[in-house]
Biopython code that builds the backbone (N, CA, C, O; Angstrom):
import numpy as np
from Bio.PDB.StructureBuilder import StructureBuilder

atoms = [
    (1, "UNK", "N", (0.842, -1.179, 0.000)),
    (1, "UNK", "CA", (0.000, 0.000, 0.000)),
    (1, "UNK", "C", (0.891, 1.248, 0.000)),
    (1, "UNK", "O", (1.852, 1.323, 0.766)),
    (2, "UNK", "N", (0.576, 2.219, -0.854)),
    (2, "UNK", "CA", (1.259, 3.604, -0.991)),
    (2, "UNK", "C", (0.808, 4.173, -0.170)),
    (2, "UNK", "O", (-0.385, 3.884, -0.084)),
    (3, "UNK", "N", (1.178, 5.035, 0.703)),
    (3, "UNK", "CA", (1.105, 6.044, 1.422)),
    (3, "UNK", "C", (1.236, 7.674, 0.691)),
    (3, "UNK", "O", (1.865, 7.637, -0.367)),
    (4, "UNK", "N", (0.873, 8.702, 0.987)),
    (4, "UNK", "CA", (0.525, 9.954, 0.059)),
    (4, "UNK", "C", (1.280, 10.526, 0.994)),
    (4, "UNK", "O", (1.269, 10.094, 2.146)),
    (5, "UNK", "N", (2.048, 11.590, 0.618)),
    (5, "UNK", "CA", (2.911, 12.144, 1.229)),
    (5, "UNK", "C", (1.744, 13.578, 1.545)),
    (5, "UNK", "O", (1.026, 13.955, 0.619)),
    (6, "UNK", "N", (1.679, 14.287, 2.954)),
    (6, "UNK", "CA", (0.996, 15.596, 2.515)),
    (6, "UNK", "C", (1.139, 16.546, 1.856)),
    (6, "UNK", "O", (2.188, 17.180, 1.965)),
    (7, "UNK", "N", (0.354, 16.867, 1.152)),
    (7, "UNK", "CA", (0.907, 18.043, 0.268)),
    (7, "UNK", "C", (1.061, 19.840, 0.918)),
    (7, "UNK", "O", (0.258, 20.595, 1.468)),
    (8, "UNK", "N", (2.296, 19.952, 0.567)),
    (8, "UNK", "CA", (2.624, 21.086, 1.262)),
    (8, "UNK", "C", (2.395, 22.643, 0.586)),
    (8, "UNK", "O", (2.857, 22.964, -0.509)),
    (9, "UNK", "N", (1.685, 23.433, 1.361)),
    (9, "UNK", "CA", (1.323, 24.736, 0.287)),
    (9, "UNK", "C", (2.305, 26.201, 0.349)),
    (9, "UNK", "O", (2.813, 26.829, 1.278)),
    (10, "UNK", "N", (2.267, 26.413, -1.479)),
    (10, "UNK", "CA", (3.827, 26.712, -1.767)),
    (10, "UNK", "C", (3.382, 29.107, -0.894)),
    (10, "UNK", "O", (4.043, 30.135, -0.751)),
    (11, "UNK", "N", (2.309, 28.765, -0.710)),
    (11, "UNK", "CA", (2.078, 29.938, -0.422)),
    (11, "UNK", "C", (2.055, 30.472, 1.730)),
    (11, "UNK", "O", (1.903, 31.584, 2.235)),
    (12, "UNK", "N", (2.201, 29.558, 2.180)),
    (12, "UNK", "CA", (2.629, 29.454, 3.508)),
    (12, "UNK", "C", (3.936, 28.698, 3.888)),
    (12, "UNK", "O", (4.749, 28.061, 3.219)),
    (13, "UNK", "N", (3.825, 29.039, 5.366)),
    (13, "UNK", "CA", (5.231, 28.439, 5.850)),
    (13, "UNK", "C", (4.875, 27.367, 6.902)),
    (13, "UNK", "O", (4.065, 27.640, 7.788)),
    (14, "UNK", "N", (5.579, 25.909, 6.811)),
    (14, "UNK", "CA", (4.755, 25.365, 8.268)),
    (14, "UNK", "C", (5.603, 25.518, 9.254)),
    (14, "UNK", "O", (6.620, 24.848, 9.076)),
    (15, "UNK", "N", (5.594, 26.321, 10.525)),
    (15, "UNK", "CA", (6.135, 26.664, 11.634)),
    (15, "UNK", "C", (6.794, 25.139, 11.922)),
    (15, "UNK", "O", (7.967, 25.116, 11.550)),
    (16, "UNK", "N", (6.470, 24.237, 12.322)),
    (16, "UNK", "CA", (7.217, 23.221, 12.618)),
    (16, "UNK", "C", (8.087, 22.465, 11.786)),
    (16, "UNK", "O", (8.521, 21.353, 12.086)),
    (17, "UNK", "N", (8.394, 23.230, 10.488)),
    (17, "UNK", "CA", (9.290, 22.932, 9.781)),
    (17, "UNK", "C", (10.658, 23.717, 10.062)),
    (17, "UNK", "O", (10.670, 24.918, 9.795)),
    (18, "UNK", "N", (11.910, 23.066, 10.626)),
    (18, "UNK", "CA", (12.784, 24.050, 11.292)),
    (18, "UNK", "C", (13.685, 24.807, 9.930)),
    (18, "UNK", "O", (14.092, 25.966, 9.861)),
    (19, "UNK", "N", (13.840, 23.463, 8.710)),
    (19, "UNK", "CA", (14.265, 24.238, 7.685)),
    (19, "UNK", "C", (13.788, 25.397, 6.914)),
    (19, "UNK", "O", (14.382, 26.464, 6.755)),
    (20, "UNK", "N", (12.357, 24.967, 6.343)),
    (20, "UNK", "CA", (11.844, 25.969, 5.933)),
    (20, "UNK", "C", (12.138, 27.636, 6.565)),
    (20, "UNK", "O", (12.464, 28.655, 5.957)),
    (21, "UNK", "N", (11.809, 27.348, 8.348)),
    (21, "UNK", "CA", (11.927, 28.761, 9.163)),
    (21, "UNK", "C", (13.310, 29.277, 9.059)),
    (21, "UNK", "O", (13.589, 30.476, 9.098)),
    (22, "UNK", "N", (14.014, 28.480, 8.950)),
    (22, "UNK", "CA", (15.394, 28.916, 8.783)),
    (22, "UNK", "C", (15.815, 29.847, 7.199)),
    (22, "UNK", "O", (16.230, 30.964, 6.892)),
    (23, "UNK", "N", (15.522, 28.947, 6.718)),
    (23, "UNK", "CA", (15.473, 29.365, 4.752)),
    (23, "UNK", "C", (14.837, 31.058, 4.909)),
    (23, "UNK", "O", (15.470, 32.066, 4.597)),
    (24, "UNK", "N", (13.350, 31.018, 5.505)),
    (24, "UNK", "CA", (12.962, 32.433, 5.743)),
    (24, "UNK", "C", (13.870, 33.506, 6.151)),
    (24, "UNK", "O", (14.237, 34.512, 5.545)),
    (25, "UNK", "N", (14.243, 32.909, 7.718)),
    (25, "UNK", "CA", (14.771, 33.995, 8.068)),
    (25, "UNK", "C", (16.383, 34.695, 7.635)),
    (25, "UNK", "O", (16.837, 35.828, 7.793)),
    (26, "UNK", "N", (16.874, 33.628, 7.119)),
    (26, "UNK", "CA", (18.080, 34.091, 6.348)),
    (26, "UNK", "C", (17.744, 34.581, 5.211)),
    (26, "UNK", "O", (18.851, 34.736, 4.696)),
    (27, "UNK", "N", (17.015, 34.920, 4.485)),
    (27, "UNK", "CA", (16.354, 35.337, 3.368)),
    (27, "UNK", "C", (16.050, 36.515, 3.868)),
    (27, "UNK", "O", (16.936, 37.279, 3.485)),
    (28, "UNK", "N", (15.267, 37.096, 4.528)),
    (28, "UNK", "CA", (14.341, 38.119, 5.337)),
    (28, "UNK", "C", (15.213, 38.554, 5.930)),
    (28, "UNK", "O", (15.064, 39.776, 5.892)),
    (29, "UNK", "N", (16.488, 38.194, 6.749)),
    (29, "UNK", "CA", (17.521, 39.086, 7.440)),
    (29, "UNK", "C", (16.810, 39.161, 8.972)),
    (29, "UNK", "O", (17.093, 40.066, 9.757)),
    (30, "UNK", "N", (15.790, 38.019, 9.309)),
    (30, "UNK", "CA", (15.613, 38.628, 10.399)),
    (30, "UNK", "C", (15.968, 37.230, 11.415)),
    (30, "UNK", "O", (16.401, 36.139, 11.044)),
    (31, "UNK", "N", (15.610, 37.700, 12.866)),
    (31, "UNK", "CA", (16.206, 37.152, 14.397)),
    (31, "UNK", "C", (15.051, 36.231, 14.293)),
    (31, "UNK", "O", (14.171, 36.328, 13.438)),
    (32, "UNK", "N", (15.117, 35.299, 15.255)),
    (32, "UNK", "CA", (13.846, 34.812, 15.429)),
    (32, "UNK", "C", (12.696, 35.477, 16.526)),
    (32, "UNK", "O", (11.581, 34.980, 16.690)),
    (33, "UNK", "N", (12.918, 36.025, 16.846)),
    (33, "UNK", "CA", (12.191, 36.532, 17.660)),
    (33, "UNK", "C", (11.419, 37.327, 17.158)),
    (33, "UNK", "O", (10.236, 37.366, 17.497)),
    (34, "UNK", "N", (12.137, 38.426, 15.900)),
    (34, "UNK", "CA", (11.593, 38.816, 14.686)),
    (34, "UNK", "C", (10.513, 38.436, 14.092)),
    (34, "UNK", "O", (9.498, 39.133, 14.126)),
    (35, "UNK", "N", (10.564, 37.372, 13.513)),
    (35, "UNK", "CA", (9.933, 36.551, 12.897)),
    (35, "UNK", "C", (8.830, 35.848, 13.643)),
    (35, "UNK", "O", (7.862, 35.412, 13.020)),
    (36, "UNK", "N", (8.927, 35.723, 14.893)),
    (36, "UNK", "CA", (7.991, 35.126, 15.559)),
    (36, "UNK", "C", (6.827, 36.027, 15.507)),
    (36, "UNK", "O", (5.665, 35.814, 15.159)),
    (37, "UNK", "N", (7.658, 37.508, 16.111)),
    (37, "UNK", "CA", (6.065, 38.522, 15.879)),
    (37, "UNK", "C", (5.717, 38.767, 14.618)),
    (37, "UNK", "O", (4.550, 39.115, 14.444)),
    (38, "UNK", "N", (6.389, 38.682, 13.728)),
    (38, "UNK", "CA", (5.978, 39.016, 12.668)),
    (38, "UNK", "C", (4.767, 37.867, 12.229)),
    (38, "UNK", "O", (3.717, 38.273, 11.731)),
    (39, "UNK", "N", (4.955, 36.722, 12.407)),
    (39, "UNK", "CA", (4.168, 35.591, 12.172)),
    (39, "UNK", "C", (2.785, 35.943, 13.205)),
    (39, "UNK", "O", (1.744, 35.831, 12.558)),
    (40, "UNK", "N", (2.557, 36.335, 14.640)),
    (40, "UNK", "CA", (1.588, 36.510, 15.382)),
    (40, "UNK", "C", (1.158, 37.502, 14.678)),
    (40, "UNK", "O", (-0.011, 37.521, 14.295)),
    (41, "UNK", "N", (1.813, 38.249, 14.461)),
    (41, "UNK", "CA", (0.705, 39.630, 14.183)),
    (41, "UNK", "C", (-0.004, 39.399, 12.773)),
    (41, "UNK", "O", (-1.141, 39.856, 12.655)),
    (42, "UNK", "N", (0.664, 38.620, 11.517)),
    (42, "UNK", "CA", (0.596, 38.337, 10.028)),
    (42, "UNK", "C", (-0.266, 37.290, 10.024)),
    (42, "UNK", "O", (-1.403, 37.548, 9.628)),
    (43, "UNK", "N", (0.014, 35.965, 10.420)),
    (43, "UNK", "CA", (-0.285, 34.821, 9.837)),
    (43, "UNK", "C", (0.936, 34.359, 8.947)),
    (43, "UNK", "O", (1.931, 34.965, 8.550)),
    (44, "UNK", "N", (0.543, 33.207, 8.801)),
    (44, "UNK", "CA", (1.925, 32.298, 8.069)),
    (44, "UNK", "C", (1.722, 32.188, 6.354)),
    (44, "UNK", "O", (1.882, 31.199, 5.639)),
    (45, "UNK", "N", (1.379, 33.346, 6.043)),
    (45, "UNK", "CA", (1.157, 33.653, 4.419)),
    (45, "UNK", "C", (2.293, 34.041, 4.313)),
    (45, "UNK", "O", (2.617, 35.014, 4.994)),
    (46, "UNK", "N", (3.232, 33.442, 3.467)),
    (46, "UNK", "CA", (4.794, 34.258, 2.571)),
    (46, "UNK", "C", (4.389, 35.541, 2.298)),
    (46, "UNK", "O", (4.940, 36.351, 3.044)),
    (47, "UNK", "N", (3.459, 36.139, 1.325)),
    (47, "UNK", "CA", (3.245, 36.907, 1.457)),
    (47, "UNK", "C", (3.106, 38.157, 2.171)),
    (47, "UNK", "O", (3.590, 39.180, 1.686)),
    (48, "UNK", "N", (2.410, 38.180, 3.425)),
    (48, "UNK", "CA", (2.070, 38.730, 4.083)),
    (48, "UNK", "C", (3.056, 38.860, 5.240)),
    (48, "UNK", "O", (2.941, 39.749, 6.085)),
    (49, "UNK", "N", (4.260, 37.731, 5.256)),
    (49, "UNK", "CA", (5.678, 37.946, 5.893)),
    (49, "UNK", "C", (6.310, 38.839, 5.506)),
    (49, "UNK", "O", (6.724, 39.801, 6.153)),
    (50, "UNK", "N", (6.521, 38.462, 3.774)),
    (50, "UNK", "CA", (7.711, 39.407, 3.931)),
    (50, "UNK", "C", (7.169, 40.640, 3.790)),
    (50, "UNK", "O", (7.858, 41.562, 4.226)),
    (51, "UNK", "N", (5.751, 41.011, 3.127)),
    (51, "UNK", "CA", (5.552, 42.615, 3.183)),
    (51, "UNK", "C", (5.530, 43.322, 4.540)),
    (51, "UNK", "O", (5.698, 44.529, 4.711)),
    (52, "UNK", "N", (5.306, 42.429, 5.450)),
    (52, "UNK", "CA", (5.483, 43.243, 6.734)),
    (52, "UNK", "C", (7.012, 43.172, 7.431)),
    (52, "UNK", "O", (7.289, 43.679, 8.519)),
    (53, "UNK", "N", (7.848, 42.511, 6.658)),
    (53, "UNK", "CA", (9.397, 42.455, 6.920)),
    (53, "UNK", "C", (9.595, 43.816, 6.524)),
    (53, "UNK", "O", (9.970, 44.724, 7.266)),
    (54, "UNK", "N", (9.276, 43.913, 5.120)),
    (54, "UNK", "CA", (9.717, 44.881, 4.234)),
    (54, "UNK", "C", (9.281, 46.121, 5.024)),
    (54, "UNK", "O", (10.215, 46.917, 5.116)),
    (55, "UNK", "N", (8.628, 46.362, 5.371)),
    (55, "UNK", "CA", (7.360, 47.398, 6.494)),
    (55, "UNK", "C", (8.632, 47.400, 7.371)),
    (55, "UNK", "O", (9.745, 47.845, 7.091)),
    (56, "UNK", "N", (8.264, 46.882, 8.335)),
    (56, "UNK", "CA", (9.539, 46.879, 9.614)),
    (56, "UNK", "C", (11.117, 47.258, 9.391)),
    (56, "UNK", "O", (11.626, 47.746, 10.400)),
    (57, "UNK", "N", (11.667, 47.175, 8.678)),
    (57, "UNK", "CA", (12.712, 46.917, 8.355)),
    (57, "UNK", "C", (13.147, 48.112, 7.426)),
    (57, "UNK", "O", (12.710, 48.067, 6.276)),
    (58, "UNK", "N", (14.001, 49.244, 7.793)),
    (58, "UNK", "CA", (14.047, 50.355, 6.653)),
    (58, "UNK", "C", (15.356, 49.477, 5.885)),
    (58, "UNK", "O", (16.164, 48.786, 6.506)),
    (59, "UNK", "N", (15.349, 49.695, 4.321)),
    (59, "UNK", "CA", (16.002, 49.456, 3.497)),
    (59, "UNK", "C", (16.895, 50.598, 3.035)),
    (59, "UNK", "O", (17.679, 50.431, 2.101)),
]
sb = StructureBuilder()
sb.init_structure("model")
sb.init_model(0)
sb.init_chain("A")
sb.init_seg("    ")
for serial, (resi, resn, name, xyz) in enumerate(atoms, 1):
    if name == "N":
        sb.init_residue(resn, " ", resi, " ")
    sb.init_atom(name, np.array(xyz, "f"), 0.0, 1.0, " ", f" {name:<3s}", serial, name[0])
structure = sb.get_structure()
């Protein structure tokens, strides 16, 4: 019997994925702690991460 792997969606992040969070935050430039609020206050939409990175963060 095959087993189905879950399918993972390319438009969120799953918090209990330590790579993925990692990949983010070296990408994004940010701490984790960073990222943590940024995730409470956002939700775990890529989207909606990094525009509020981008927000926070003067360039």
């Amino acid at each position: 019997m095959q087993i189905r792997k879950p399918t993972m969606f390319r438009n969120a992040i799953d918090l209990r994925d330590k790579i993925q969070v990692r990949v983010l935050r070296k990408r994004l430039k940010l701490s984790a702690p960073e990222l943590g609020e940024i995730v409470r206050k956002t939700g775990n939409s890529l989207a909606a991460i990094t525009k509020e990175a981008g927000a926070t963060r003067p360039r």
